[in-house]
Backbone of each chain as ProteinMPNN parsed JSONL, in Angstrom:
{"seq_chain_A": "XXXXXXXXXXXXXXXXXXXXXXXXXXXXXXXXXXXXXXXXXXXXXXXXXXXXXXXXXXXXXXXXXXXXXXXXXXXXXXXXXXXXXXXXXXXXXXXXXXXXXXXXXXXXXXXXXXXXXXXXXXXXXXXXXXXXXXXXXXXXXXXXX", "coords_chain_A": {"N_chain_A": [[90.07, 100.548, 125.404], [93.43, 100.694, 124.321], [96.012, 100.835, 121.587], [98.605, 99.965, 120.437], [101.848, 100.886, 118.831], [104.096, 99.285, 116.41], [107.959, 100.146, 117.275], [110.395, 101.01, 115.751], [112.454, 100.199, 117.104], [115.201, 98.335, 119.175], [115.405, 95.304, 121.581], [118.014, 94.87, 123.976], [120.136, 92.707, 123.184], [120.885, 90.486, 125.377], [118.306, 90.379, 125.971], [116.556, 89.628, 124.5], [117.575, 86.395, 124.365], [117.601, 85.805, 126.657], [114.72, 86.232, 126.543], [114.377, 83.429, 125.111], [114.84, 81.699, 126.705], [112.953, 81.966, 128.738], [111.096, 80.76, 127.544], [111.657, 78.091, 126.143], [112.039, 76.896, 128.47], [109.244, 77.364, 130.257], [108.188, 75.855, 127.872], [109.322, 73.175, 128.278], [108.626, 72.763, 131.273], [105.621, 72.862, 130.87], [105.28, 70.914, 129.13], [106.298, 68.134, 130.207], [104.522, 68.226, 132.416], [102.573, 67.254, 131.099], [103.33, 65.18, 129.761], [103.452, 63.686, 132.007], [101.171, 63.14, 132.946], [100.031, 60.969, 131.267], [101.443, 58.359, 131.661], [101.629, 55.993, 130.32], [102.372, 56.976, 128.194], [104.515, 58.373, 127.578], [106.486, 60.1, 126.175], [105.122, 60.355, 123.825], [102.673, 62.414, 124.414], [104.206, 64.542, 125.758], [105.224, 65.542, 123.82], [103.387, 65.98, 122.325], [102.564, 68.619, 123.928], [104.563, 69.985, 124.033], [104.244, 71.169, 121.591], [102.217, 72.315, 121.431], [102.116, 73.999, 123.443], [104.756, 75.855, 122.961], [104.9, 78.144, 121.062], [102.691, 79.504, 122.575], [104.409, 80.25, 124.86], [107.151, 80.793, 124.194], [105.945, 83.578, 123.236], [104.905, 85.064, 125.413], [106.812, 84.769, 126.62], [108.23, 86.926, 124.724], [107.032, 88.784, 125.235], [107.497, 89.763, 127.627], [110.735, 89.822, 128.125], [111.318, 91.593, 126.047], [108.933, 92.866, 124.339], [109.128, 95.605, 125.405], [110.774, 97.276, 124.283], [110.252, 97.498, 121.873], [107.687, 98.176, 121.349], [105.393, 100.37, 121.725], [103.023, 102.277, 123.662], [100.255, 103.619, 122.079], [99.097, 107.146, 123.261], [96.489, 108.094, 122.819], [95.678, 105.47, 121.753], [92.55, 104.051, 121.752], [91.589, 106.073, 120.587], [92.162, 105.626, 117.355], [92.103, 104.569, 114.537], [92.328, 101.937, 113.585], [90.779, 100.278, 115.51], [87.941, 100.956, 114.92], [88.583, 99.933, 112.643], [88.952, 97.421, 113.466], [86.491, 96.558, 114.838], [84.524, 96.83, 112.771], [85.265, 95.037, 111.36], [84.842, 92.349, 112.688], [82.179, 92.515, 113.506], [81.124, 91.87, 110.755], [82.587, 89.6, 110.369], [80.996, 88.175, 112.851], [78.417, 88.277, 111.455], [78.497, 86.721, 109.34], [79.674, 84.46, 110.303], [77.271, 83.733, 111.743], [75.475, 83.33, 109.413], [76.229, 81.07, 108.113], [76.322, 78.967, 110.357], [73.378, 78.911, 110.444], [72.863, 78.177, 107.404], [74.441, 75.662, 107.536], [73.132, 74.258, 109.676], [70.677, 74.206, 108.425], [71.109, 72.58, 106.236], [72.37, 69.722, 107.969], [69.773, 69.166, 108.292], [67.821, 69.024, 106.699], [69.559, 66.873, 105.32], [69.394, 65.132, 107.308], [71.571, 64.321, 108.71], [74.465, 63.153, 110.573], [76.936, 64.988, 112.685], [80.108, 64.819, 114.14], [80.231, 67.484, 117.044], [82.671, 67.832, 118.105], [84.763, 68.155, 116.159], [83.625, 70.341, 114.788], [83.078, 72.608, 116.563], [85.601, 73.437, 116.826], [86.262, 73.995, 114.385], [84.09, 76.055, 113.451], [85.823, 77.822, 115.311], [87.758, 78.611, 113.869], [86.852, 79.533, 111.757], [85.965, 81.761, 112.332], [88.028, 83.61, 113.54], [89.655, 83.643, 111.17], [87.619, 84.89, 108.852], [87.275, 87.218, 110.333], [90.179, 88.389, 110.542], [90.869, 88.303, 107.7], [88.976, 90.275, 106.601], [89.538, 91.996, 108.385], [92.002, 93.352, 107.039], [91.014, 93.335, 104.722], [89.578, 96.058, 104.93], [91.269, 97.561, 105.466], [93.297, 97.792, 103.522], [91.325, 99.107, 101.926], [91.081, 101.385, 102.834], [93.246, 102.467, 103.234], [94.979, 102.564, 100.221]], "CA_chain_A": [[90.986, 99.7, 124.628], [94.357, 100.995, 123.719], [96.699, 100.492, 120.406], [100.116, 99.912, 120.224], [102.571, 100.909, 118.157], [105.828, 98.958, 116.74], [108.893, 100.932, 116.905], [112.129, 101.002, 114.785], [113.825, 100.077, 118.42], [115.418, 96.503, 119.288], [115.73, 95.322, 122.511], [119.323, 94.869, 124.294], [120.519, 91.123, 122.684], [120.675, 89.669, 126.038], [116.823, 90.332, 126.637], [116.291, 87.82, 123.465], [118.519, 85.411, 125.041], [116.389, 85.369, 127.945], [113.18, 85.429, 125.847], [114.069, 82.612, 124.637], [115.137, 80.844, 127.64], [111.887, 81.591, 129.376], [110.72, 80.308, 126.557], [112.264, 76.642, 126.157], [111.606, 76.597, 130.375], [107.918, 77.134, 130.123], [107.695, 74.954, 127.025], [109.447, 72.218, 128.993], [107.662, 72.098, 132.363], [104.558, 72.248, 130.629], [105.601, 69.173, 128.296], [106.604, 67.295, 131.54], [103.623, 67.541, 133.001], [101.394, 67.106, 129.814], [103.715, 64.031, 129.681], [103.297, 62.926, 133.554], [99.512, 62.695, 133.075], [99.802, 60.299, 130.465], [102.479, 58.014, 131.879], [102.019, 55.044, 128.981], [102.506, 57.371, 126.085], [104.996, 59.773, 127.841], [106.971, 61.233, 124.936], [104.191, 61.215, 122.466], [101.952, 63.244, 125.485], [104.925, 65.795, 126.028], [105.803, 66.179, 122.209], [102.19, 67.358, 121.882], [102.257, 69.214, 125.068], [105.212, 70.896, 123.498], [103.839, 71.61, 120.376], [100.928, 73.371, 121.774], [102.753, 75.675, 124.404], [106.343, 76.192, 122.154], [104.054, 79.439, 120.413], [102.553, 80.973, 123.47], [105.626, 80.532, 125.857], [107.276, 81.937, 123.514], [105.126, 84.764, 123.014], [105.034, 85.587, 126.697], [108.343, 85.27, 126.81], [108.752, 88.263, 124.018], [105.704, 89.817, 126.043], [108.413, 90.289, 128.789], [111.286, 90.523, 127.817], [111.424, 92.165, 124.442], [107.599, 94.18, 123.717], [108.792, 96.956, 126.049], [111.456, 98.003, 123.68], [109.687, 97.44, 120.807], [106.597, 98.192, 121.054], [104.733, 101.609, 122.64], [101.048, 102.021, 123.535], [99.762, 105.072, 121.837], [98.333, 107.197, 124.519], [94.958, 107.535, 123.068], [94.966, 104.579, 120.918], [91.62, 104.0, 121.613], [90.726, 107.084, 119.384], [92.797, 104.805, 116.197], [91.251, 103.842, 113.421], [92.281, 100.561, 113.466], [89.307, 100.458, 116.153], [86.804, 100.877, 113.806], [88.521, 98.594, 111.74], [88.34, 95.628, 114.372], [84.489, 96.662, 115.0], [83.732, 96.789, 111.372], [85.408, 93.113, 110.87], [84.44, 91.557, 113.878], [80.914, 93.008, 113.299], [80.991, 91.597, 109.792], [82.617, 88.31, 110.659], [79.886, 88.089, 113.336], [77.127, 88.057, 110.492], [79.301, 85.495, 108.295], [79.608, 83.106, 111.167], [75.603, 83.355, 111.883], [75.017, 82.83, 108.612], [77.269, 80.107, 108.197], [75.318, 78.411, 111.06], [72.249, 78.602, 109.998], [72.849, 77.413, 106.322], [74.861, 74.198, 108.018], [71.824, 73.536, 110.12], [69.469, 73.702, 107.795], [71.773, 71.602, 104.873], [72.014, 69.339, 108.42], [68.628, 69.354, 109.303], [67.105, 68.915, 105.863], [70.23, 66.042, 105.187], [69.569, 63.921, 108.642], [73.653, 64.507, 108.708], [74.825, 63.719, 111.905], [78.044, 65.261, 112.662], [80.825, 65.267, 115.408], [79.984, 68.989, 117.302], [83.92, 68.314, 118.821], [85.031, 68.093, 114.88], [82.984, 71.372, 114.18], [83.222, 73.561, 116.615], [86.667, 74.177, 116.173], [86.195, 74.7, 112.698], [83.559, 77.431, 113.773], [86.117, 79.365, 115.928], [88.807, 78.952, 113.128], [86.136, 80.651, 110.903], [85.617, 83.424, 113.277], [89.554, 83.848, 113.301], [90.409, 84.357, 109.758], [87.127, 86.036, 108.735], [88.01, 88.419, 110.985], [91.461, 88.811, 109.955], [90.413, 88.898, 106.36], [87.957, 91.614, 106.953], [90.652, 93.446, 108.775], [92.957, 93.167, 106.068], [90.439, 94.204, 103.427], [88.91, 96.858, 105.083], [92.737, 98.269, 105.683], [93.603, 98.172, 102.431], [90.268, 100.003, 101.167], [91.007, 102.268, 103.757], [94.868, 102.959, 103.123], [95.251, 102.72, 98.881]], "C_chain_A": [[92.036, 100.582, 123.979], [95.101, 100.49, 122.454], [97.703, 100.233, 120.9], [100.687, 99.832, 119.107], [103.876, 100.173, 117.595], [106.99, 99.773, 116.338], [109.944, 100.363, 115.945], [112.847, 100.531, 116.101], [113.986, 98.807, 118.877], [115.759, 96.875, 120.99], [117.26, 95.088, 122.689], [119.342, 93.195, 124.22], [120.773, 90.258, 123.833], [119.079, 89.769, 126.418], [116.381, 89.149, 125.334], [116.509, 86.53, 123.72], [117.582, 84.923, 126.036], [115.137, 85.403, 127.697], [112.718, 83.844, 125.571], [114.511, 81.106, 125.761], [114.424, 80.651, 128.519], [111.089, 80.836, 128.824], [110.462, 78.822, 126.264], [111.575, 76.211, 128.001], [110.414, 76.241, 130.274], [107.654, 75.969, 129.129], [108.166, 73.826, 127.621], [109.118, 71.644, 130.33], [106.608, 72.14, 131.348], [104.491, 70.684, 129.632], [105.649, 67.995, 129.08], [105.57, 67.02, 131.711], [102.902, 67.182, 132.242], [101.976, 65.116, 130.216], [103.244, 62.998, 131.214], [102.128, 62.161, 133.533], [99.306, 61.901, 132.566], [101.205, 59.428, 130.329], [102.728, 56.593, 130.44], [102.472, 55.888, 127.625], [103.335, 58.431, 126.609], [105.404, 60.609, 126.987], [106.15, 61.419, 124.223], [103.323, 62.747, 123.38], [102.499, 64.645, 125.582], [105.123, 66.301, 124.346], [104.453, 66.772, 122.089], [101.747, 68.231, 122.514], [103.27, 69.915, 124.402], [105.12, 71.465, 122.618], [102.817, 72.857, 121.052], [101.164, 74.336, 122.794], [104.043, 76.297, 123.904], [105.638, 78.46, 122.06], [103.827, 80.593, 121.632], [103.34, 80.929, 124.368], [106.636, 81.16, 125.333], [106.876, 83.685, 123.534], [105.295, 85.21, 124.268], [106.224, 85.606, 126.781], [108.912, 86.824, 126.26], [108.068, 89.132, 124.728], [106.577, 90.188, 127.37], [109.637, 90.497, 129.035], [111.917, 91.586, 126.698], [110.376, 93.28, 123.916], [108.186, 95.761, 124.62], [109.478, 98.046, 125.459], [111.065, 98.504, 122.181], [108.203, 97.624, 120.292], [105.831, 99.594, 122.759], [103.443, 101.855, 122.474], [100.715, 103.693, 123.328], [99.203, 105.974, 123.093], [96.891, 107.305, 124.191], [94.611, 106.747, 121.396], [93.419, 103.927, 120.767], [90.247, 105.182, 120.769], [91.34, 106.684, 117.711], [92.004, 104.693, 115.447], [91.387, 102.771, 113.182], [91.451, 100.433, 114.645], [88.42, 100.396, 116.109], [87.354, 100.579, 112.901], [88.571, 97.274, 112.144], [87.295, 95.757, 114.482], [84.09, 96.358, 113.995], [84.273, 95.202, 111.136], [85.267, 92.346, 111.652], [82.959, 91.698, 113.708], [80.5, 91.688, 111.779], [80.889, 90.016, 109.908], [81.341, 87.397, 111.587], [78.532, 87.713, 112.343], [77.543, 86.86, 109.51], [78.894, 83.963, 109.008], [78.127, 82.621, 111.205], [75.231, 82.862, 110.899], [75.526, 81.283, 108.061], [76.439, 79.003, 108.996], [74.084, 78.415, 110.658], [72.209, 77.771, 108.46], [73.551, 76.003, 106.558], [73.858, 73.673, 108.731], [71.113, 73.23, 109.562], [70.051, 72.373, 106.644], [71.535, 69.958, 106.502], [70.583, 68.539, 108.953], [67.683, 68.739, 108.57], [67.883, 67.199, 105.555], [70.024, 64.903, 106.061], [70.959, 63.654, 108.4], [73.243, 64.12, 110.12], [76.421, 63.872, 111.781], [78.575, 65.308, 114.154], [80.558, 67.335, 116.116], [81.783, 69.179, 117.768], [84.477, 68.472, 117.429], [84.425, 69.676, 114.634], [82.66, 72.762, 115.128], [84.682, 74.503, 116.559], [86.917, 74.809, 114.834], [85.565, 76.692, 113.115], [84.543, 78.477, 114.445], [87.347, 79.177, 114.336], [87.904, 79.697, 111.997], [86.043, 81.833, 111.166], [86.892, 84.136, 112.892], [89.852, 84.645, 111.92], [89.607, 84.622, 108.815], [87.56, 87.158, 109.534], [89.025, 89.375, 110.487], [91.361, 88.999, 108.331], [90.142, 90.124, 105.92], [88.742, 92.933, 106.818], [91.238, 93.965, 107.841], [92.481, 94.106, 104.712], [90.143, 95.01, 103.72], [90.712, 97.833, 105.354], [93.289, 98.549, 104.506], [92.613, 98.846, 101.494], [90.53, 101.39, 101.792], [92.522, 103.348, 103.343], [95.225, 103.12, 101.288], [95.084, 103.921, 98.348]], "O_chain_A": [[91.619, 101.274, 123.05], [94.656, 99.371, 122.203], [97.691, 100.283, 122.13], [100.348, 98.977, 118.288], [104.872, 100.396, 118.285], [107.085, 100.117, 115.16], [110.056, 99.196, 115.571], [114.072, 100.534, 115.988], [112.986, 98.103, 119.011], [116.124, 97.915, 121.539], [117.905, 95.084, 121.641], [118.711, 92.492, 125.01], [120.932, 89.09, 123.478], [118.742, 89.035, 127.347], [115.956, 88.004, 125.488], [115.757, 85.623, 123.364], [116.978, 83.854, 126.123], [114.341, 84.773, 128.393], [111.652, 83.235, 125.659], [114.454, 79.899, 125.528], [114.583, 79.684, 129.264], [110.308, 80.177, 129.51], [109.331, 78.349, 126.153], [110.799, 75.333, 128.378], [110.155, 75.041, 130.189], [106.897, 75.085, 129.529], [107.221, 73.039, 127.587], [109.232, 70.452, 130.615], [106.708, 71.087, 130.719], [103.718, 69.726, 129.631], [105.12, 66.946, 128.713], [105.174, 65.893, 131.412], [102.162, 66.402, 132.842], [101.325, 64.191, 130.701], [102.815, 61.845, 131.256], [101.958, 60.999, 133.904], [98.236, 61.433, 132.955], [101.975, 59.548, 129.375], [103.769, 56.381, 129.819], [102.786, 55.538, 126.487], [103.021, 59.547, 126.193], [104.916, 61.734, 126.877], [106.078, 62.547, 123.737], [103.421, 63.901, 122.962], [101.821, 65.672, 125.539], [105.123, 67.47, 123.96], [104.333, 67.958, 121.781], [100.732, 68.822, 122.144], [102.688, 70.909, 123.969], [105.85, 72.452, 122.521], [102.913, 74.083, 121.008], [100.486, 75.349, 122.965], [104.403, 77.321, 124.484], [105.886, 79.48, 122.703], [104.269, 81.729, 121.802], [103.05, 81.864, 125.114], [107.098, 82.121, 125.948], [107.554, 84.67, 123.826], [106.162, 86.082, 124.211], [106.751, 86.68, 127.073], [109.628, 87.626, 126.86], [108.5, 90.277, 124.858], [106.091, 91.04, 128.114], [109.942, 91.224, 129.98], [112.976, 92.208, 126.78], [110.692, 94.287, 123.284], [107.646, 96.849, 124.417], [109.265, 99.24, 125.674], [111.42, 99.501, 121.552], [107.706, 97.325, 119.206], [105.833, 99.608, 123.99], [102.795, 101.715, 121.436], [100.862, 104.64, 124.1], [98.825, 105.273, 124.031], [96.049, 106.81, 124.94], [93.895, 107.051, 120.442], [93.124, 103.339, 119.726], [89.04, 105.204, 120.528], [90.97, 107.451, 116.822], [90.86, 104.742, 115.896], [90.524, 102.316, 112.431], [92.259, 101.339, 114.848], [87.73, 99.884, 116.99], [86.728, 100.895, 111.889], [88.336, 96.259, 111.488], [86.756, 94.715, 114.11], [83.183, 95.526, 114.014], [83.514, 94.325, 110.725], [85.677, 91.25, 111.273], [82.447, 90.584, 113.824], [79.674, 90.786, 111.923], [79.91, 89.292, 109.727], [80.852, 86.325, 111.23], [77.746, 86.825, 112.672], [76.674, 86.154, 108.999], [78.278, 82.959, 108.653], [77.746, 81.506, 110.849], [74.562, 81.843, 111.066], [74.678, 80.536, 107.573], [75.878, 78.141, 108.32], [73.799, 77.224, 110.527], [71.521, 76.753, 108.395], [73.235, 75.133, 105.747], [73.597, 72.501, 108.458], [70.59, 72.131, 109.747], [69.367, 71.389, 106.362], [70.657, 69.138, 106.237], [70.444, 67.618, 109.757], [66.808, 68.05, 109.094], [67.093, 66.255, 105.527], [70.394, 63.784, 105.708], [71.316, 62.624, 107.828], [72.236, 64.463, 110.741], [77.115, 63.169, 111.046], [77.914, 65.66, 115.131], [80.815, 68.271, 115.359], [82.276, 70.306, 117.816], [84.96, 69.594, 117.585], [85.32, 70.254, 114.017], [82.136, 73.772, 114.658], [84.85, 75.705, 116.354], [87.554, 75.78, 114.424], [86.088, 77.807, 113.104], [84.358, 79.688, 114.324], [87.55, 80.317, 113.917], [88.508, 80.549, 111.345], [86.036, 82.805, 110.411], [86.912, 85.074, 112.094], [90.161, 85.816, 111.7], [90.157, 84.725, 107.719], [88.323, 87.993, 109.048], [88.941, 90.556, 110.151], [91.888, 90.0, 107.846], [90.759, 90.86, 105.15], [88.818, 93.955, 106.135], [91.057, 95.173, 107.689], [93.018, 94.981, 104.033], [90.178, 95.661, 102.677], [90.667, 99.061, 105.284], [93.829, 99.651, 104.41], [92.982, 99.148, 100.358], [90.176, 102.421, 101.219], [92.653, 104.567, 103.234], [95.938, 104.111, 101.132], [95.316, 104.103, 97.153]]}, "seq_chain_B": "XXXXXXXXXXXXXXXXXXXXXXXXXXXXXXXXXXXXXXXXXXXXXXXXXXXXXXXXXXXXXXX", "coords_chain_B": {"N_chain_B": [[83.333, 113.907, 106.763], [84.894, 116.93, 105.298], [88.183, 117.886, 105.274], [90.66, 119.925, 106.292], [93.336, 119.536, 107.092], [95.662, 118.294, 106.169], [97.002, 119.983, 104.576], [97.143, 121.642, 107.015], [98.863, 120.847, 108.687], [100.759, 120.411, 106.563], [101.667, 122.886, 106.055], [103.224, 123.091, 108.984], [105.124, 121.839, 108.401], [105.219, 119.441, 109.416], [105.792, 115.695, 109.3], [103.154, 112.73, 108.888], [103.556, 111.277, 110.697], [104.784, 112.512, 112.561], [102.545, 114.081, 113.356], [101.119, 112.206, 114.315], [102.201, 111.273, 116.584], [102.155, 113.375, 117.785], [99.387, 113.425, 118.566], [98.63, 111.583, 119.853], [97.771, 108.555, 118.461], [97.932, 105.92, 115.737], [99.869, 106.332, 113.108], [98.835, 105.395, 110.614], [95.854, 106.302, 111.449], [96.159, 108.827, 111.063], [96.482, 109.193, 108.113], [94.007, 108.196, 107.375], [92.165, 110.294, 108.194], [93.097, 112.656, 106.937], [92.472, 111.615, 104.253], [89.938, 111.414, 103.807], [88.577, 109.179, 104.779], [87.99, 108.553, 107.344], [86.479, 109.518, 110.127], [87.127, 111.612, 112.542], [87.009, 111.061, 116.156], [85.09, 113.078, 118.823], [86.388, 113.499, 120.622], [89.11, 113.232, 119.518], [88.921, 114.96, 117.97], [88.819, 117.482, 119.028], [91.585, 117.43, 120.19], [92.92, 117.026, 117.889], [92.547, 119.966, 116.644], [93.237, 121.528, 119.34], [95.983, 121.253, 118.852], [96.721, 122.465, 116.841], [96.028, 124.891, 117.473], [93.633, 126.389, 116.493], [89.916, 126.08, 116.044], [87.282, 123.457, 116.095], [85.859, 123.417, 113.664], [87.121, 125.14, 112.167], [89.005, 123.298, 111.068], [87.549, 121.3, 110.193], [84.603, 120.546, 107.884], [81.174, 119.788, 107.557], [79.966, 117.262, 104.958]], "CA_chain_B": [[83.578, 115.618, 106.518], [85.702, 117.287, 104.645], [88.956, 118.312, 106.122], [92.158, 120.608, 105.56], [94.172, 118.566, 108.086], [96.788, 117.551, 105.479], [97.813, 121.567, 104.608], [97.712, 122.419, 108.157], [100.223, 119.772, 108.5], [102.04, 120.778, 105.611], [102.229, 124.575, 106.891], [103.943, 123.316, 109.794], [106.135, 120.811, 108.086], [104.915, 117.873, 110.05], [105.107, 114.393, 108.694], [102.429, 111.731, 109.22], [104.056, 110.454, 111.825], [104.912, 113.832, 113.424], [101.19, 114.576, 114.104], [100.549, 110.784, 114.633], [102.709, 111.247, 117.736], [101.465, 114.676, 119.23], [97.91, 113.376, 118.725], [99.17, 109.841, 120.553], [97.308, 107.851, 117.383], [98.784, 105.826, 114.949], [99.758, 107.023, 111.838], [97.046, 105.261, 109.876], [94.485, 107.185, 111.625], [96.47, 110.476, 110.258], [96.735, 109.004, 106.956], [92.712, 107.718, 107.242], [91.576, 111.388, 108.552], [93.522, 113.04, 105.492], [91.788, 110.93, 102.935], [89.032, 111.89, 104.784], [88.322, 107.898, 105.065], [87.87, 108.333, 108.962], [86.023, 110.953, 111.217], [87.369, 111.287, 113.798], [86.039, 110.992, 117.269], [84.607, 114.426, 118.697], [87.766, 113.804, 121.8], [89.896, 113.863, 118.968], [88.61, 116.092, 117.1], [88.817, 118.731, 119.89], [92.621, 117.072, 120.141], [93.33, 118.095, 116.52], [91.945, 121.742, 116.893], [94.053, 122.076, 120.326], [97.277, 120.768, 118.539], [96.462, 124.077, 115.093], [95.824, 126.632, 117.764], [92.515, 127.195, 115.925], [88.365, 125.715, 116.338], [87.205, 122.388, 115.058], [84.954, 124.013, 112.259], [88.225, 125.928, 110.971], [89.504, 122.0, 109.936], [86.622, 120.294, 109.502], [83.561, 120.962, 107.893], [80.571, 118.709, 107.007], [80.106, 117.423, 103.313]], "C_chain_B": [[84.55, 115.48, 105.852], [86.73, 117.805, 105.852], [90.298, 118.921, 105.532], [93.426, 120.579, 106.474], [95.749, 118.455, 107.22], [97.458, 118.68, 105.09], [97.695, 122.057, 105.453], [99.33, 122.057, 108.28], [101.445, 120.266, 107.635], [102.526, 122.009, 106.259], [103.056, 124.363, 107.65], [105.376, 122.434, 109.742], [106.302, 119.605, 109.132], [104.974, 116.932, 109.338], [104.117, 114.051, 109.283], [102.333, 111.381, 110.807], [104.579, 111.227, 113.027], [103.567, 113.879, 114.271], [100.562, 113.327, 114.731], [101.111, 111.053, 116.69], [102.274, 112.227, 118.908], [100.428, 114.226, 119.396], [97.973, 112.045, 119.945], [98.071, 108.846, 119.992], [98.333, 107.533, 116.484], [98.582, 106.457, 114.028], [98.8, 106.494, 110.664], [96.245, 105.813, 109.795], [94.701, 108.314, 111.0], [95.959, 110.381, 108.839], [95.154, 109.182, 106.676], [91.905, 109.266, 106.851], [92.036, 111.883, 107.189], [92.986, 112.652, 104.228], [90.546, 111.204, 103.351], [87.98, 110.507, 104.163], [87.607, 107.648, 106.349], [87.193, 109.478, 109.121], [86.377, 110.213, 112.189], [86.451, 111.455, 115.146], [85.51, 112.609, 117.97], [85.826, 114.197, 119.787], [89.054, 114.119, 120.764], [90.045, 114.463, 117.797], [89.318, 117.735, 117.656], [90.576, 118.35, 120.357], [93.467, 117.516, 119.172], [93.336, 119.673, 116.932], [93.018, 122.242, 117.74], [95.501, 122.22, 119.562], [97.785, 122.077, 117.509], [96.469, 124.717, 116.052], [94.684, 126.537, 117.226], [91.08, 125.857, 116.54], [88.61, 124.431, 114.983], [86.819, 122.706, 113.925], [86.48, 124.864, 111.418], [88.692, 124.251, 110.326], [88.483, 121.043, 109.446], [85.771, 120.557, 109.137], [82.762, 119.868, 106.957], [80.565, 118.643, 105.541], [78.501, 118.533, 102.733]], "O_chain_B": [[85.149, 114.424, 105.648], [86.38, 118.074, 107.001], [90.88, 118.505, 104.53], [94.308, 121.435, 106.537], [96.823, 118.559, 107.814], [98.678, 118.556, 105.201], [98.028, 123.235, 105.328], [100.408, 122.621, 108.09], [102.631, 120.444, 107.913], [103.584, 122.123, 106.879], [104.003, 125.141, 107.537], [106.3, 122.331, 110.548], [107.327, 119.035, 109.505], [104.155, 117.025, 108.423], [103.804, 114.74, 110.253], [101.462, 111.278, 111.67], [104.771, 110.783, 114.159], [103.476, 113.758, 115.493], [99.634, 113.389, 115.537], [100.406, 110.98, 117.696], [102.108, 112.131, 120.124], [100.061, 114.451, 120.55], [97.106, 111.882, 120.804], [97.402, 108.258, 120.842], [99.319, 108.233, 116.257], [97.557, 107.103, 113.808], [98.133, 107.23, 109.937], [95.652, 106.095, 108.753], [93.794, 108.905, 110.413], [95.191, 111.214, 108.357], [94.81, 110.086, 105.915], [91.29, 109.518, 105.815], [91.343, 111.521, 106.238], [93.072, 113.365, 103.228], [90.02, 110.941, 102.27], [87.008, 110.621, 103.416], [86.782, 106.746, 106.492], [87.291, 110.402, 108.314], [86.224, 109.067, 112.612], [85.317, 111.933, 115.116], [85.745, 113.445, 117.097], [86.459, 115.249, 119.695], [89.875, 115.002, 121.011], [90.921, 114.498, 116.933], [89.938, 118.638, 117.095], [90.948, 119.275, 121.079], [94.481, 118.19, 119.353], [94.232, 120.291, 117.506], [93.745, 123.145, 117.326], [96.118, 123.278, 119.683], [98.926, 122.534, 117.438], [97.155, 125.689, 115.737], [94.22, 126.835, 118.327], [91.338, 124.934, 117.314], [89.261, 124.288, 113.948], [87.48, 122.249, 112.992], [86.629, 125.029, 110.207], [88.684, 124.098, 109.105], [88.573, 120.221, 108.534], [85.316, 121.245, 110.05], [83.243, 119.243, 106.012], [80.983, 119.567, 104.844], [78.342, 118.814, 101.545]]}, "name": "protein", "num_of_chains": 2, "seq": "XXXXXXXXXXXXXXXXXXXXXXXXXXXXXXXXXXXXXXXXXXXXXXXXXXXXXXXXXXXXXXXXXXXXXXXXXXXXXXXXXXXXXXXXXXXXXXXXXXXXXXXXXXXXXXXXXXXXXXXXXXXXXXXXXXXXXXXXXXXXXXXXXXXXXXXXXXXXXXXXXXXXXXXXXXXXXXXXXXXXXXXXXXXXXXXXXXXXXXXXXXXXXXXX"}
């Protein structure tokens, strides 16, 4: 696993241009067809088909034309210390989440709750997520002060 | 460990971000190692050392 660095260096102002025009492209075939599939509700279908690919078509977009100027892969980023600061908060988060689960089962279990699992496991990965990123965060600033 | 990473550095009038680059690590990890927050890995340990001219035990030594 490598790092990457971001530089001080911009790309050339037509590679933005065309970021953002792969950008709009991708986000509009996939809206289309989101929309196609769901021919009674077309615009609502594509508006949320566009919502939900705008971000990462985007993103791929900067991921091709724009990261190469702006962004350089250490050569042995995998000797980083931010490395063993994703292990240590991924590790951590890992024990959060478990626990997390188990004290909802049992509050469940003991409650006769029943709950949606499509309602709750998204929750669970958005827990994973920003423990994680928490973690990171704190363990970076214990690390760096 | 302890380490005297941060007055080699100085000796040679490196920034951070100088040695971040010969080592090809970010500068965090420099910063980390210097606070002696981090140990580093024994590849770049023996990466450091090469970079001084001198042996790992001349920059690092256990607590």
């Amino acid at each position: 696993m490598s790092k990457a660095s971001f530089t001080s260096g911009r790309a050339p102002a037509h590679h933005y241009v065309l970021a953002i025009i792969l950008g709009v492209i991708l986000t509009v075939v996939v809206s289309v067809l989101v929309g196609a599939s769901n021919p009674d509700d077309f615009w609502l279908a594509a508006a949320i088909g566009a919502l939900c690919t705008a971000y990462p078509a985007m993103s791929l977009a900067g991921k091709v034309f724009v990261s190469n100027h702006t962004v350089t892969r250490d050569p042995h980023g995998e000797q980083s210390v931010e490395l063993q600061w994703m292990r240590q908060a991924g590790a951590g988060a890992f024990l959060d989440v478990l626990a997390a689960i188990v004290v909802a089962s049992l509050v469940l279990a003991i409650g006769r709750f029943n709950i949606d699992a499509l309602a709750v496991l998204p929750g669970l990965v958005a827990l994973s997520v920003v423990d994680a990123g928490l973690r990171y965060v704190v363990i970076r600033h214990h690390t760096l002060k | 460990m302890k380490n005297n990473l941060a007055e080699r550095r100085a000796e040679r009038r490196w920034t951070q971000a100088d040695l971040a680059s010969a080592l090809g690590v970010s500068r965090q990890t420099v910063i980390s190692i210097e606070r002696e927050k981090f140990d580093p890995s024994l590849p770049l340990a023996f990466l450091i050392a090469r970079t001084f001219d001198c042996a790992i035990e001349d920059i690092f030594t256990a607590d």
